[in-house]
N, C-alpha and C positions, 0 to 999 in steps of 0.2 A: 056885885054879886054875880057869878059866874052862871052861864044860862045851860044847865045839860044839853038841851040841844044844841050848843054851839061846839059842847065837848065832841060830839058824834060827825059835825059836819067835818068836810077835808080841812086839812091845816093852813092849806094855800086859799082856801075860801073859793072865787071866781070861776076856778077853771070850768070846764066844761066835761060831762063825763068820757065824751069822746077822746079828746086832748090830756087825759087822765091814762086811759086804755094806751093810747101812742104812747104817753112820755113814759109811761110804766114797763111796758114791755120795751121799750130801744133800753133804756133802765137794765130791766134784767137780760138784754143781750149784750148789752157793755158788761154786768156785771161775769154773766158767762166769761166772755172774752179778756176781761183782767186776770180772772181765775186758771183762763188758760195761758194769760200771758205771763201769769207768779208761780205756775206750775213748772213752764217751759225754763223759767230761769233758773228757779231753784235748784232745776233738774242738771242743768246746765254750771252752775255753780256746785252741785256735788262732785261731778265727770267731768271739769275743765280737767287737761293733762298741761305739761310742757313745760318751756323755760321760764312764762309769765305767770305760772301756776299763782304764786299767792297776789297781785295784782289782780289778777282776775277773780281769784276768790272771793277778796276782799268788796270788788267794784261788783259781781254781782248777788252777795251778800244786802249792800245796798239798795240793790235796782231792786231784790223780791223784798224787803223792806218796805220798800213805798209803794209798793205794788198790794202789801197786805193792808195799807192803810187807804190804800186808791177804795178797794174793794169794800172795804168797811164806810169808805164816805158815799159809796154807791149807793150800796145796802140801805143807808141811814137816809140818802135823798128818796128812795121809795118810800118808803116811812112818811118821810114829810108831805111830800106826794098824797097821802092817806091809802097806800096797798101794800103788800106783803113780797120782799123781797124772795125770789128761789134760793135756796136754805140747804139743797143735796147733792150729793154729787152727780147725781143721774139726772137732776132737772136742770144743774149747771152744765154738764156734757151735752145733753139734749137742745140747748141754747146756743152755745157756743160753733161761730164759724172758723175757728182757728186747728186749724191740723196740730195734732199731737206731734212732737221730735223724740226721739231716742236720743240721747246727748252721747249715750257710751261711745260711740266712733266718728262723732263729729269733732273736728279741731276746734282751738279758741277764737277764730275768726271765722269757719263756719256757725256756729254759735251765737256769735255776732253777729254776724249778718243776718240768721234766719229772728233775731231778737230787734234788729232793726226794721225788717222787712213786718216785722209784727205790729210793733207802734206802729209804723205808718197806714197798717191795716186799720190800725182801731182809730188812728188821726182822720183818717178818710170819713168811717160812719158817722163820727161827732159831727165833720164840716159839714157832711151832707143832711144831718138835724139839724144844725143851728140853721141851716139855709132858710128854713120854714119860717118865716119870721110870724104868720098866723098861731105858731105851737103854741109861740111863748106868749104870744098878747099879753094874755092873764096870767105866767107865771114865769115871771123874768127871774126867778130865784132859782130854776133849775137851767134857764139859759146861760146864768151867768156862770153854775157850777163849771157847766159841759164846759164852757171857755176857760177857764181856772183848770179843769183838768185838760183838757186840748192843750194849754200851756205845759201843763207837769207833761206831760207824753212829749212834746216838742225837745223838751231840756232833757229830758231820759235818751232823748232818740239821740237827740244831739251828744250828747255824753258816749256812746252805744259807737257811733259813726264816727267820733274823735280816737276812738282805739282802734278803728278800724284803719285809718292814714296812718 
């Protein structure tokens, strides 16, 4: 039989509420930060021009693809977490440390590059939370996420940087 008060407590159980607050907010400043990084591309795949026009469509069609399911598995790990993922565009803008691009007069290789220079921005924050190895004590199920996504970011970047040679 199922205890209502176990329904109420956090889903990870252990954590601590301090280490709740941390992993909650890098949480929704990742989640910012995807948001600006699935905007930038999108944006980016509307206004690619040139001779690789559909190559590029196509590959960055892709990259804002998983980039809307990165954001959704974000979202979901605050959730599990037990808090309330940011939900608007003014509290995701507000979050977010990534400078807005105009795509309309950027080439396909600038585009690229400022798409590379981005993951590596957001590869940086992840390394620098996993570093904490006190975060995770008690909640190796979001350390492990961050690693799973630090990997997807590595293989995006790398894909990103291959069209780039």
């Amino acid at each position: 039989m199922t205890n209502f008060n176990s329904l109420n407590a956090r889903p990870i159980g252990d954590i601590s509420e301090e280490h709740v607050h941390r992993i909650t907010d890098f949480l929704n400043n990742l989640l910012a930060n995807e948001y600006a990084l699935f905007t930038k591309t999108l944006n980016y795949h509307w206004n690619v021009t040139g001779p690789r026009f559909h190559s590029m469509h196509n590959f960055l069609e892709d990259q804002y693809k998983s980039l809307l399911t990165i954001m959704d598995d974000v979202a979901e790990r605050v959730r599990v977490v037990g808090e309330t993922p940011i939900s608007t565009v003014s509290s995701l803008k507000n979050a977010m440390d990534i400078t807005e691009t105009n795509g309309e007069r950027l080439s396909a290789n600038d585009m690229l590059k400022d798409l590379f220079e981005t993951h590596l921005m957001i590869q940086t924050s992840m390394k620098n939370l996993v570093k904490d190895e006190s975060l995770f004590t008690d909640d190796p199920g979001t350390e492990d996420f961050l690693v799973g996504l630090l990997q997807t970011h590595e293989e995006m970047s790398w894909m990103i940087k291959s069209h780039l040679v």
